[in-house]
Every structure is written in structure tokens, then in C-alpha cells.
N, C-alpha and C positions, 0 to 999 in steps of 0.2 A: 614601420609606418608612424609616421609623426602625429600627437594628438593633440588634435585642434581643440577639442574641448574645453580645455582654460581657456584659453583666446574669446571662444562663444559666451564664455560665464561671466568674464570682464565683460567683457563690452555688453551685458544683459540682453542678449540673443538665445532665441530657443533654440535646443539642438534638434535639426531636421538634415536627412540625406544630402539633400543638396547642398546647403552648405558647408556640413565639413567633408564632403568629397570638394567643392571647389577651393576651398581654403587651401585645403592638404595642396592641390593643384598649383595653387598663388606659389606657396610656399618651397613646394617641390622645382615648378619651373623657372623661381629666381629670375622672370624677367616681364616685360611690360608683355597682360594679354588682354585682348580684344575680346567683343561680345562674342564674334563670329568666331574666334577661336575657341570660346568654351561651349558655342555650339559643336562648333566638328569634334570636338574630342570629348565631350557627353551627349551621347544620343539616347538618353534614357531618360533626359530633364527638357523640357520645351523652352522655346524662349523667352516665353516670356515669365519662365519662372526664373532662368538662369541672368533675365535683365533686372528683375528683381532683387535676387542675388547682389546683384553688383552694387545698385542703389542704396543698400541698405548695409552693404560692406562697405560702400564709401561714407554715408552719411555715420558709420557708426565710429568711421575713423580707422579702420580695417588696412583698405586698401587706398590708393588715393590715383586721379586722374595722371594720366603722363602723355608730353605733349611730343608728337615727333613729326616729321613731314607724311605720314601714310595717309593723315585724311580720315581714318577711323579712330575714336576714341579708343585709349588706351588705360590699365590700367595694371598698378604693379604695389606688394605689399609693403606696407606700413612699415619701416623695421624703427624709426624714431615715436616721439609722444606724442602719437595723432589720439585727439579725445573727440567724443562727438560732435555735434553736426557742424560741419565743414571745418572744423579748427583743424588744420594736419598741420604740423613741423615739417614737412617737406622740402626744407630746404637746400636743396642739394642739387645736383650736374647731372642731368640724364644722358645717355651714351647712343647711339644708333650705328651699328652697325649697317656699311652701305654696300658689305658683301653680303651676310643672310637676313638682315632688315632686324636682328631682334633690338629691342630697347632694353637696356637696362636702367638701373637707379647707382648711384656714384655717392654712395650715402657718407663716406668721407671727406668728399671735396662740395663744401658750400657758393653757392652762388655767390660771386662778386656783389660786394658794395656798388650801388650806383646814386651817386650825387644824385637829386632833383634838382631841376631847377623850381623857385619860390612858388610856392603858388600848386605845385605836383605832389600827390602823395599817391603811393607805389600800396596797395592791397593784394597786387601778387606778381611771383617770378617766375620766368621759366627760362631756362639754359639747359641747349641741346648741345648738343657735340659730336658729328659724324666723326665717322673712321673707319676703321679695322677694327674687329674685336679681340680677343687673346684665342680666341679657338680659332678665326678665320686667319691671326697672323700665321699660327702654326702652318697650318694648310698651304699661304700664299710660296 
């Protein structure tokens, strides 16, 4: 079992059940999760403890938002120098698989440069990228 502990001691979080069982979770399922998925898979935390959670895992720089066509907020762990509130280094290539829908992070390949035009200044990026994923090519 992975210990999130340091993790909690950095980012100056108290250690409570819930969040190092959802950390562990973040960290275990390596890919973008939803509010409603950490509902169905803790039934022992309410929601809105577990939206708490989230809020306070992103704001501390934990975890950070990822944008895909579901329509639900998503969200997937920190693995660059995200430091508190809202400053995350997430600059990278999210992935969405369009055979079993999961999202990942592409934390090696950074988001293209894009020009502005004069006058435009760019405060945030986001690059999605459908396909196949490596466990659905196997399958295909």
C-alpha cells in the first residue's frame, strides 16, 4: 500500500480517512476521476465530504482539473510542481480514450506553443487527444 502521508505533510493537510484512502485511489488508478466515481467506489464517505476532498486536493496543488468531452469534471494526480492555490504546472497532453472513455495525463509531451495574436494573452491550455488507449489497442 502506497503511503500518502508525506504527500498530506507537504502540502500542510491533516491526515483524515478520507483523504489518504482517496489519494491512495488518485494514485493507484493513474487516470482522470470524477466526483461521481469516487462516489461509487467509497461508500463509506458522503459527498459531500468526498467534494471537499477534491477541492482542497486541487486547491493545495494535489490533484488538478482535466478537461475531456464527458461533460463531468474531471480530475487526475499532480505528478509535476503544482504548489498551492491554483498554481499547477500542468502542462501537458491529456489522452481520452474513445473505446473505454478513461482520461489520462501525457505528463511527457507538453502542449504546443501557440502564437497570440497582439493584444491576446493565454492564462490557460488545454490539449485533448482521442484515440485508443495501449490496453484497448491490445484488445482491438
Amino acid at each position: 500500500m502506497f503511503d500518502v502521508v508525506p504527500i498530506l505533510q507537504q502540502h500542510q493537510l491533516r491526515r483524515t480517512d478520507c483523504r489518504e484512502q482517496v489519494l491512495r485511489y488518485f494514485i493507484r488508478t493513474n487516470a482522470a476521476i470524477s466526483h461521481s466515481d469516487l462516489e461509487q467506489h467509497f461508500d463509506t464517505f458522503d459527498r459531500v465530504t468526498l467534494y471537499r476532498t477534491l477541492e482542497t486536493f486541487e486547491n493545495k496543488g494535489i490533484i488538478h482539473k482535466v478537461v475531456d468531452d464527458s461533460g463531468a469534471a474531471k480530475f487526475a494526480f499532480c505528478e509535476d510542481n503544482c504548489h498551492a492555490p491554483h498554481k499547477h504546472a500542468d502542462s501537458h497532453v491529456h489522452f481520452q480514450c474513445t473505446q473505454c472513455g478513461k482520461t489520462v495525463c501525457l505528463h511527457k509531451i507538453t502542449i504546443p506553443f501557440v502564437k497570440l495574436p497582439e493584444g491576446f494573452y493565454a492564462e490557460e491550455s488545454q490539449y485533448l487527444i482521442k484515440g485508443t488507449c495501449d490496453k484497448c489497442e491490445i484488445l482491438a
